[in-house]
C-alpha positions as CSV (number, residue, x, y, z in Angstrom):
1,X,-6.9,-5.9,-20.7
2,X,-4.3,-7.5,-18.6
3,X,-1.0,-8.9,-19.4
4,X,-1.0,-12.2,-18.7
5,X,2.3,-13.4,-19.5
6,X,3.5,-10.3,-17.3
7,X,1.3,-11.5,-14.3
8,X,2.4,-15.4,-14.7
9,X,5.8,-13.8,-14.6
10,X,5.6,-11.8,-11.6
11,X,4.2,-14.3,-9.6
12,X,7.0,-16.5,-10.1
13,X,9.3,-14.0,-9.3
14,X,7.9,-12.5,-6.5
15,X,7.2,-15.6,-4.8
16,X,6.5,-15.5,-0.8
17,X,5.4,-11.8,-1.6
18,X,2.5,-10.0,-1.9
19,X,1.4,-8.3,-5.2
20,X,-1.0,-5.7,-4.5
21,X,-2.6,-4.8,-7.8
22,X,-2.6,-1.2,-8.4
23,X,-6.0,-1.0,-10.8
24,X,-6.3,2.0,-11.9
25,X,-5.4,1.1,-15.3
26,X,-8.3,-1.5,-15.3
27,X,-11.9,-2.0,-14.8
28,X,-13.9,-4.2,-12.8
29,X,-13.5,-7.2,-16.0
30,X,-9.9,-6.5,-15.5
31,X,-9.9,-7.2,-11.3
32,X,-11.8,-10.3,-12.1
33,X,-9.4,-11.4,-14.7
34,X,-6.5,-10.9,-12.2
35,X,-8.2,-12.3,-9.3
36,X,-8.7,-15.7,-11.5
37,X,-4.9,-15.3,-12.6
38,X,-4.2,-15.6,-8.8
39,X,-3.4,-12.1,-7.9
40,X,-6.4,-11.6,-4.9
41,X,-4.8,-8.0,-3.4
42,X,-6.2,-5.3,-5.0
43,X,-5.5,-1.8,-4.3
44,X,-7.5,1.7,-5.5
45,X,-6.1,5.1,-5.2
46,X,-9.3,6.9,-5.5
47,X,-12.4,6.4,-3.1
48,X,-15.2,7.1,-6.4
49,X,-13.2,4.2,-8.3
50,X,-12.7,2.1,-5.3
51,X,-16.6,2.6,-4.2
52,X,-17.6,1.4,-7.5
53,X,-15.2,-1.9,-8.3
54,X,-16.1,-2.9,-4.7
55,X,-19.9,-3.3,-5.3
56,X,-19.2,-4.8,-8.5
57,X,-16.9,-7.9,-6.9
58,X,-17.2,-7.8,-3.4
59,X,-18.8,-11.3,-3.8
60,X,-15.1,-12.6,-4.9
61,X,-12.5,-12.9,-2.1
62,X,-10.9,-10.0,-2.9
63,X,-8.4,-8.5,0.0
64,X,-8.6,-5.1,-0.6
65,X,-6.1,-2.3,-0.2
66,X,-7.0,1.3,-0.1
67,X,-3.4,2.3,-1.8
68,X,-3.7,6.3,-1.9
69,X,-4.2,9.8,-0.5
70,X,-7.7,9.3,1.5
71,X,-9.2,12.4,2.9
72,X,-10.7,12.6,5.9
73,X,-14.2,13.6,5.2
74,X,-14.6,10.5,2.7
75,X,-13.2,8.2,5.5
76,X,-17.0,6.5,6.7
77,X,-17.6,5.9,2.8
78,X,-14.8,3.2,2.8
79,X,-13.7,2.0,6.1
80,X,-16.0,-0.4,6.5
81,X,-14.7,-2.2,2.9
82,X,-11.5,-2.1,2.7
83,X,-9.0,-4.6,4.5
84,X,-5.6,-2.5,4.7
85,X,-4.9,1.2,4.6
86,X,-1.4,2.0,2.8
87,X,-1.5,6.3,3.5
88,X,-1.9,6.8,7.2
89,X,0.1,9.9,7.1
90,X,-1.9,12.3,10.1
91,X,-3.6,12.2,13.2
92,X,-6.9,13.9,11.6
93,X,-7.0,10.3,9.5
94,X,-6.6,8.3,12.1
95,X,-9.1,10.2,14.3
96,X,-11.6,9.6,11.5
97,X,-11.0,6.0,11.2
98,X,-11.4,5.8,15.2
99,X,-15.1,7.1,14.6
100,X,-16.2,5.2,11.8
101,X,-14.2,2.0,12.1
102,X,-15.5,-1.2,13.6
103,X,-13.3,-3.0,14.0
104,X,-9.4,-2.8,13.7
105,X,-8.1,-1.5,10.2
106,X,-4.7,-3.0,9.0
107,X,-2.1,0.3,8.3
108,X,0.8,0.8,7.1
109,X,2.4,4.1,8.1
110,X,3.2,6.6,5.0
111,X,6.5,8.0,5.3
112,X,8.1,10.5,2.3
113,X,10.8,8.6,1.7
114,X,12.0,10.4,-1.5
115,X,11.7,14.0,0.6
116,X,9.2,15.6,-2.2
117,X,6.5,18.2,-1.3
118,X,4.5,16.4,-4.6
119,X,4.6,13.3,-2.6
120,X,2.3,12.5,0.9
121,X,4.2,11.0,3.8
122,X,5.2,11.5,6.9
123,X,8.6,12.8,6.9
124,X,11.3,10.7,8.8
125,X,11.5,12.8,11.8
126,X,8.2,13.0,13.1
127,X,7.4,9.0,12.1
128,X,8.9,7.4,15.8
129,X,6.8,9.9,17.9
130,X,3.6,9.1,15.1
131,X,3.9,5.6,15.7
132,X,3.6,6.0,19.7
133,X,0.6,7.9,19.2
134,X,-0.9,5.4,17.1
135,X,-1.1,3.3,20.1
136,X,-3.5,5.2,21.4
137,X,-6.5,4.2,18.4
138,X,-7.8,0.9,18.9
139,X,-9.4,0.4,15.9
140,X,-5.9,1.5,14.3
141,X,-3.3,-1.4,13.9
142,X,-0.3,-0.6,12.4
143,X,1.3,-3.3,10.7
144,X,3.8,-1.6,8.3
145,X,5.5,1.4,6.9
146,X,4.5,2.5,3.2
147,X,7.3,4.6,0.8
148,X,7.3,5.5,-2.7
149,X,10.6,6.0,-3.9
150,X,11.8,8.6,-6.4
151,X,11.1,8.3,-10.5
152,X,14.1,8.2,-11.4
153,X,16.5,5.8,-13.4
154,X,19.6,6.1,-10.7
155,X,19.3,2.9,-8.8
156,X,21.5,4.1,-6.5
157,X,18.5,6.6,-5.2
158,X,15.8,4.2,-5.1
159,X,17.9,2.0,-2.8
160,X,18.9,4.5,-0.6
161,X,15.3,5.3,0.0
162,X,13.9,2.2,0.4
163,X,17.1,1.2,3.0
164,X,15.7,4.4,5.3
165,X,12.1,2.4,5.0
166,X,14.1,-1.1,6.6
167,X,16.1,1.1,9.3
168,X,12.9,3.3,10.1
169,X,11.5,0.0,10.4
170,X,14.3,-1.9,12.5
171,X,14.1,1.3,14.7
172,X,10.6,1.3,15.7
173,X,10.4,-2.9,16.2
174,X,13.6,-2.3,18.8
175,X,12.1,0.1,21.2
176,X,7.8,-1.5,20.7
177,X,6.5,-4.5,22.2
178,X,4.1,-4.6,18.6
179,X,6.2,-5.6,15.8
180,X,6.1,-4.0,12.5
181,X,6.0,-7.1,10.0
182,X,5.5,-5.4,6.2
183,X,7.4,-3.1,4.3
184,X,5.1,-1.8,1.2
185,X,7.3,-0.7,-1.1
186,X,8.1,-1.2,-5.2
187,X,6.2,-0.2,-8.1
188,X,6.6,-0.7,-11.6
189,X,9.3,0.3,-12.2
190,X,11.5,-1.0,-9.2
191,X,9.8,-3.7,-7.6
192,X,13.2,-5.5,-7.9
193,X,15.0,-3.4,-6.0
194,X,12.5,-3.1,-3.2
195,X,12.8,-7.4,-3.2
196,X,16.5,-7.4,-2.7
197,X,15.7,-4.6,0.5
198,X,12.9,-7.0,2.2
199,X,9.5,-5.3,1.0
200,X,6.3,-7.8,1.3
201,X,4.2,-6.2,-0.3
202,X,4.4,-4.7,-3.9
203,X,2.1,-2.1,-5.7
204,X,2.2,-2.8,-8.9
205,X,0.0,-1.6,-11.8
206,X,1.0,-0.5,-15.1
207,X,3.0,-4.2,-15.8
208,X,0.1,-6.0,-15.2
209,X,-1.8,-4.4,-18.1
210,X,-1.5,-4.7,-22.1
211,X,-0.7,-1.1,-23.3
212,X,-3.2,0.0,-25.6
213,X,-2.2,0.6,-29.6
């Protein structure tokens, strides 16, 4: 069940910003609930999940995220469906979107911004020469850069983290004819930090949704 005072709140706040609904903590009733509340991003982490909410609703103008790790051999079950890809993270992915994608797929580049082997991501080394490459896939546009900052409760962290996102970002859009527009960053837990640092797009789940008794 969502949490509609939470979701009338954060769209107020995060006004001229895009909430991407992170639904893993709902179902299908939930997506439609959301969608009539105003939020129309929605974003899976699982393909099985993702498969099974898109049948259900794809009649609704739903722009839909694909918001986690996406192997490559499940690639041709989702292309096709989803509007934006938020973990572009290896040249295997992107070859498999090349072969199965029609037309061009909106991505944001993953980068491991809090430097954890539990987390996917490019590290920041290898994401300037990734980029370039990226140019060579034409049904690959990248539009952004994608980071998922530490869990942590020192602010000090997350902000450090999600400033090397803006300056990884300010790098690439000096030395590319393409600009990078979006920064996906924020959760949760510190979406407010990631407004004060420029991020246009915010994945968040678990505020959106009534905690269960």
């Amino acid at each position: 069940m969502i949490n509609e005072e939470n979701v009338a709140q954060l769209l107020q706040e995060t006004e001229g910003r895009i909430i991407v609904a992170a639904t893993k903590y709902g179902d299908e009733f939930d997506v439609k609930d959301l969608f009539d509340q105003g939020i129309t991003h929605i974003g899976e982490n699982r393909v099985k999940v993702f498969l099974e909410k898109y049948d259900l609703l794809h009649d609704l103008d739903i722009t839909w995220h694909f918001i986690g790790h996406l192997q490559s051999k499940k690639v041709k079950q989702v292309i096709q469906k989803v509007d934006y890809l938020h973990s572009l993270d290896r040249i295997s992915l992107a070859e498999e979107i090349q072969k199965h994608r029609l037309l061009p797929l909106k991505c944001f580049i993953e980068v491991n911004i809090a430097e954890e082997d539990s987390k996917y991501g490019l590290d920041y080394a290898e994401v300037v020469s990734f980029y370039k490459k990226m140019q060579n896939y034409d049904k690959i546009g990248v539009v952004g850069l994608m980071g998922m900052a530490s869990l942590t409760d020192d602010e000090s962290v997350i902000r450090n983290q999600f400033k090397k996102l803006v300056e990884l970002k300010n790098e690439l859009n000096q030395n590319n004819d393409n600009e990078i527009m979006f920064l996906s960053m924020g959760m949760s837990n510190d979406y407010k930090i990631a407004m004060e640092l420029g991020a246009t797009h915010l994945r968040i789940g678990s505020l959106l949704f009534k905690k269960e008794d």
